[in-house]
N, C-alpha and C positions, 0 to 999 in steps of 0.2 A: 688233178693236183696230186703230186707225191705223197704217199704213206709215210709218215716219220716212225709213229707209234709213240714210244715212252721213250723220252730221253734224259740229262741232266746237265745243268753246263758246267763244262769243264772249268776248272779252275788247277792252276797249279799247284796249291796245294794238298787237293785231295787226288791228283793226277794217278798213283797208283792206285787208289780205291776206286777210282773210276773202271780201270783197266780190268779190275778183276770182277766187277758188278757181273751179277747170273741176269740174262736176258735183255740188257743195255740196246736197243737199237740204233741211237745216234746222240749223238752231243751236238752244243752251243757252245760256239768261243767268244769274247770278248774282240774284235775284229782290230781294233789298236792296239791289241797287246802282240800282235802277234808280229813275224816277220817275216815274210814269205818264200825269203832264200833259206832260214833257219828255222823252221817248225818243230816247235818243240818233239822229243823224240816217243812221247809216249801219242802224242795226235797221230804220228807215223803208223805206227802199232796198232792204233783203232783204226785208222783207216785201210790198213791190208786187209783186217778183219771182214769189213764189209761196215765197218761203223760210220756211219754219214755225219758229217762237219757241217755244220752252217756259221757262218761270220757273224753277230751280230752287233753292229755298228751304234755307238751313243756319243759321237762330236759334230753328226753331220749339220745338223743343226736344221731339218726340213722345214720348221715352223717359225723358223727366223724369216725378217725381214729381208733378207738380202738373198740371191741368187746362191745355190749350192757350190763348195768352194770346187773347182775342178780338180786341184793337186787331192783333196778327200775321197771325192769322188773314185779319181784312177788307182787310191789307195786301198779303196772298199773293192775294186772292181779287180785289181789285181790279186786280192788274198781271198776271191771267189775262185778265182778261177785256179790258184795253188792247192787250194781245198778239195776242188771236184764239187763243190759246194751246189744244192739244186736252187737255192735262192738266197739271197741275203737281205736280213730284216737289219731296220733302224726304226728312231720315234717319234712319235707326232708330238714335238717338243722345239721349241730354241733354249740356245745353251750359251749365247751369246748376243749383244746389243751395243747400239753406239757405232762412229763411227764416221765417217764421211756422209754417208745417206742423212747422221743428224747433229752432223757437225759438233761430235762431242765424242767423248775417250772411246775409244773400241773396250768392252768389257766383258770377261768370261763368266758366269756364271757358276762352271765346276759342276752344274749337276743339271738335270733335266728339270726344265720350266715347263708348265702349263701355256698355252695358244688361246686365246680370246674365240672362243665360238659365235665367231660373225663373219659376216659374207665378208668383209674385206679380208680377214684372215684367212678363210677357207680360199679365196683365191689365189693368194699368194699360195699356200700350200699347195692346191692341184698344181701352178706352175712350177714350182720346186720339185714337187714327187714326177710331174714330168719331163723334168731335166734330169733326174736320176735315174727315172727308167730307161732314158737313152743312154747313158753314159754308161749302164751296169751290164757286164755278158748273162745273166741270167734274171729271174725275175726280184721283184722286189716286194715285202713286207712291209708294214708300220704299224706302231704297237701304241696302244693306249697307256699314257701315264698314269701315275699316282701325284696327289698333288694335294698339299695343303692350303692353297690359298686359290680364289674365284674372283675371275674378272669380273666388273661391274658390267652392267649392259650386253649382255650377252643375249646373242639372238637364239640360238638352237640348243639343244640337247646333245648330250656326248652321243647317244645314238644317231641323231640327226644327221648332226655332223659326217661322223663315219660312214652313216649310208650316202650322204652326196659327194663324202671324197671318192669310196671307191664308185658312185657312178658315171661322176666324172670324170674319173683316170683309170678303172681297172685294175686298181694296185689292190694285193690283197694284202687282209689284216693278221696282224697276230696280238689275241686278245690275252693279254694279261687280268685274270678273275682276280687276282689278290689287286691286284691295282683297283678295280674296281668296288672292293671290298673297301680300299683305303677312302675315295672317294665319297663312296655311301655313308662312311664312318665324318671324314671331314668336309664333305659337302652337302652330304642329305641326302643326294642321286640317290636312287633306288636301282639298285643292279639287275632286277626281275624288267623295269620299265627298260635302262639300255639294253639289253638283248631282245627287248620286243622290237624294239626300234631299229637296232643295227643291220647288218646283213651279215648274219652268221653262215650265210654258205661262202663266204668268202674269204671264210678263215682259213690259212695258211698251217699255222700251228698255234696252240694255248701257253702260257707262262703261268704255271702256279711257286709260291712263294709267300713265306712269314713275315711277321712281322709282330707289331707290340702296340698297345695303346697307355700314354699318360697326360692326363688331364684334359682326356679330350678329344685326343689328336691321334690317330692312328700314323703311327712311323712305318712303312715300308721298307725294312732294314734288312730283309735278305739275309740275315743272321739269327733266323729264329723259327721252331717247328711253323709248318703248317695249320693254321687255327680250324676248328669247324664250320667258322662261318665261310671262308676261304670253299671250303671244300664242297658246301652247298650250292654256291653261284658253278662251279663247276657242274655238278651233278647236275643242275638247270640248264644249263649251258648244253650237255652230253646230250640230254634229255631232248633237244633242237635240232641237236646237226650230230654226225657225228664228226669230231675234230679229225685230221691228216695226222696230228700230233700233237704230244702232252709234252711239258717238260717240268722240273724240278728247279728253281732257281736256288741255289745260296752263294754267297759272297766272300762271307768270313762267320769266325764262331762255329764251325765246322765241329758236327759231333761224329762219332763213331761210324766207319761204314755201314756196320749191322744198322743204324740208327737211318743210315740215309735210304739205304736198300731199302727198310722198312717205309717209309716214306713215300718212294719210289711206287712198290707195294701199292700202296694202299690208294695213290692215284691213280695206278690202272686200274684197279676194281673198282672205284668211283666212276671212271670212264665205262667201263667192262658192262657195269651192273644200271645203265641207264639208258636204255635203247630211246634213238630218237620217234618220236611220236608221230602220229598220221597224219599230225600238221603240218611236216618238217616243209619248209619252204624249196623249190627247185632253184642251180644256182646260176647264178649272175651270169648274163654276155658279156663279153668285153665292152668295158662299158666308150661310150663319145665322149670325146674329150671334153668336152662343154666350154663354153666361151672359147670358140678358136680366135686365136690373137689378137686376145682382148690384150690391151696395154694395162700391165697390173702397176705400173711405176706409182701412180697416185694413193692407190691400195698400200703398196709396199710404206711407202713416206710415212700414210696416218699408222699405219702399224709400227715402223720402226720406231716414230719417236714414242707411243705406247710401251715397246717393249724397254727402251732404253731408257722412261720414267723406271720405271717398274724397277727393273736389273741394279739404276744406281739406287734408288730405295736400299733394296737389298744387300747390297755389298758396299755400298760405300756412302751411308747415311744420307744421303740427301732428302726432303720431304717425301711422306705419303702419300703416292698419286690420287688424286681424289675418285674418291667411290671404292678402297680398297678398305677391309677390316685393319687398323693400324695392330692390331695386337696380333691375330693371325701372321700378319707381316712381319711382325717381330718374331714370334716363331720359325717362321721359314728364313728369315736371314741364322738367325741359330743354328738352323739346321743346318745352311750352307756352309755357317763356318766351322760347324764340327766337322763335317765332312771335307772339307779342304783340310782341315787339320790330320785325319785320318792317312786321307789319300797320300798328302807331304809324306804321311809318315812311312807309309809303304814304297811310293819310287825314290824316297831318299831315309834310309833306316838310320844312314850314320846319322843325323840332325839327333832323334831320340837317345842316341847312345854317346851323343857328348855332351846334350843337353841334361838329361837323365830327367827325374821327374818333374821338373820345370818348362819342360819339352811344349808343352798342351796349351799352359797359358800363355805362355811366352807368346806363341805362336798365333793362338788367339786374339792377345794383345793387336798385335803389329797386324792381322789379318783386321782390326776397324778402324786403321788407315789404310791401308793399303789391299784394294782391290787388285784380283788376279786379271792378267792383260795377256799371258799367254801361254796357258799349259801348266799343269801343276810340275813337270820339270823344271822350267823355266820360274814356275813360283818359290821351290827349293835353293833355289842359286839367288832369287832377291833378297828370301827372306834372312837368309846366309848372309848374304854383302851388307843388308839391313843394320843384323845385329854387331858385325863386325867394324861399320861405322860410325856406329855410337857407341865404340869401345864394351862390346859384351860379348858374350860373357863375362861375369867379372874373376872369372876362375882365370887365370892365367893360362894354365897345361892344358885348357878346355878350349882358349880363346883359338891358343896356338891351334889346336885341334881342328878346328873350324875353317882357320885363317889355310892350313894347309886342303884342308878337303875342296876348298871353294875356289882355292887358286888350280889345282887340277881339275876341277868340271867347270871353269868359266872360259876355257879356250884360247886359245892363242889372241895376241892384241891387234883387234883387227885394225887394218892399215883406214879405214872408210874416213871420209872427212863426216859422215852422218853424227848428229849431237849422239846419239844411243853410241857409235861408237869412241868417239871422242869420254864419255863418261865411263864406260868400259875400261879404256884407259887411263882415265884418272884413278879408277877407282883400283886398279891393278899395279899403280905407281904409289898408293896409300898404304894398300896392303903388304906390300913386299917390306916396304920401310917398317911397318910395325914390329 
């Protein structure tokens, strides 16, 4: 397996601070943000260098019910290979539910969900992670969540698990410690127990990363120092195997280079200063595919309408699947809809800046009817047409504001006799008139 060493994911806001880091060996990109004819020009510059790129992927959705989408797929597999990239990692997560499979609304979630740890689930996932590993030119990763909320009836342990996915597929992992910190904190897990359990020679690269806790609830927010306890499950970890590579996650909230470099710092010396022990386990064969063409369709069904209880819970009020914490639950819809609010706010800034401080709730508002269906771009241009036909803003210079920014990112009227386009049209024969 390839040496990464220390690295930290790029983001384009800190994109020069990255540039000039002392001793930087490689970065992580966000694999959707990117575009493979146009890469950004400071990824350019790191990679003359000798600075190694990895993609990594969060819409594929491996732990969903349904089959991996193939246009995602040839999209992850394309901005590997623009990269030079030695693998590309995604997560053992759905991010989406509903749908034909359960005859009920397709619905996005916006953020990484937790997979029910049971045999039907881990089935479908080995078949999914082995439809990705055929469709990708290099190899593939999958990372352990953070998660607020615990399915009911769960057969195995987050180690468990992971030891029989990658035995069954060979995919190696990329262990997130702060994730597993989150989980300890919101579930109980005991992070010493899943690394006994997992198969840490099969670790690709590690993700450390901050976060905060209130009332309870450890939030993984990626916006915040490295904690100690974070850095302990590392040292334990180091202490096992030694990792391929470390990296630094942050998001947003971005402090000082000196402040990140320090950081930086101070995780290789937590790597540096823990030599793996005379226990350290030898690592994995590739492992048999297990269940060859076994028919996961039945598997997939009870899962999918599980996830697609669950998803509308969350986004769009329906009951509490039974056997979940309702209140937990109510937590993690909060969290979604902060976080969709967030997101909105970043691929579409004008919305904040004509809305001005009314931006958040608004938005909030209209986001507890109205579940996301396709992309938080696509969420931006509803929530737009939303507020624009039920006459709001009520600022006039504000409305017009809106009314023009939505009519140039809603597109030309499409000719389709399809109801979606037929309302397109209406709704583009409404707005003009206003």
């Amino acid at each position: 397996m390839e040496r990464l060493g220390t690295g930290i994911g790029w983001r384009p806001e800190i994109a020069d601070a990255v540039e000039r880091m002392p001793g930087l060996d490689w970065v992580e990109v966000v694999a959707e943000n990117l575009c493979p004819g146009r890469l950004p020009e400071s990824l350019l510059r790191l990679r003359e260098r000798g600075v190694t790129v990895v993609p990594h992927g969060v819409s594929l959705g491996l732990g969903g019910a349904d089959r991996p989408d193939e246009a995602r797929l040839a999209a992850l597999a394309e901005r590997a290979e623009a990269l030079g990239a030695p693998l590309v990692t995604e997560h053992i997560a759905f991010v989406r539910a509903g749908g034909p499979r359960t005859a009920s609304p397709l619905l996005e979630a916006g953020h990484l969900l937790p997979v029910p740890r049971t045999r039907d689930a881990l089935t479908v996932l080995c078949e999914n992670v082995r439809i990705a590993q055929d469709a990708l030119p290099v190899p593939l990763a999958v990372e352990n969540i953070a998660a607020l909320i615990s399915w009911p009836d769960e057969e195995m342990t987050e180690g468990q698990f992971l030891y029989e996915l990658v035995e069954r597929t060979g995919v190696r992992l990329l262990i997130d410690v702060a994730n597993l910190h989150t989980n300890h904190v919101n579930r109980g897990e005991d992070p010493a127990k899943a690394l006994d359990e997992l198969p840490v020679e099969a670790i690709a690269y590690v993700h450390v990363a901050g976060g905060y806790e209130r009332d309870g609830v450890w939030h993984d927010s990626h916006a915040h120092p490295v904690p100690p306890p974070v850095l302990d499950i590392l040292a334990d970890l180091a202490s096992r195997t030694a990792p391929p590579g470390v990296l630094l996650e942050r998001d947003e909230n971005f402090p000082e280079p000196a402040e990140l470099e320090r950081e930086l710092a101070v995780i290789r010396e937590t790597v540096e200063k823990t030599a793996p022990g005379p226990g350290t386990r030898t690592p994995l064969a590739t492992a048999a595919s297990g269940r060859p063409g076994a028919d996961t369709e039945a598997d997939r069904q009870r899962l999918g309408l599980a996830q697609a209880a669950l998803l509308s819970c969350l986004v769009a009020g329906t009951p509490v699947p039974e056997g979940f914490d309702r209140v937990r639950l109510g937590v993690q819809a909060r969290a979604l809809a902060a976080k969709r609010a967030g997101v909105v706010a970043k691929v579409a800034p004008e919305l904040p800046g004509i809305l001005g401080e009314g931006y958040r709730s608004t938005f909030l508002g209209y986001a507890q009817r109205h579940p996301m269906t396709g992309g938080y771009r696509r969420d931006a241009l509803d929530f737009a047409e939303h507020l624009l036909l039920t006459g709001r803003p009520e600022d006039n210079e504000a409305r017009r504001r809106l009314r023009v920014w939505w009519l140039e990112r809603s597109g030309p009227t499409p000719p389709s006799r399809h109801p979606a386009a037929r309302a397109l049209r209406a709704t583009r024969r409404i707005l003009l008139r206003n």
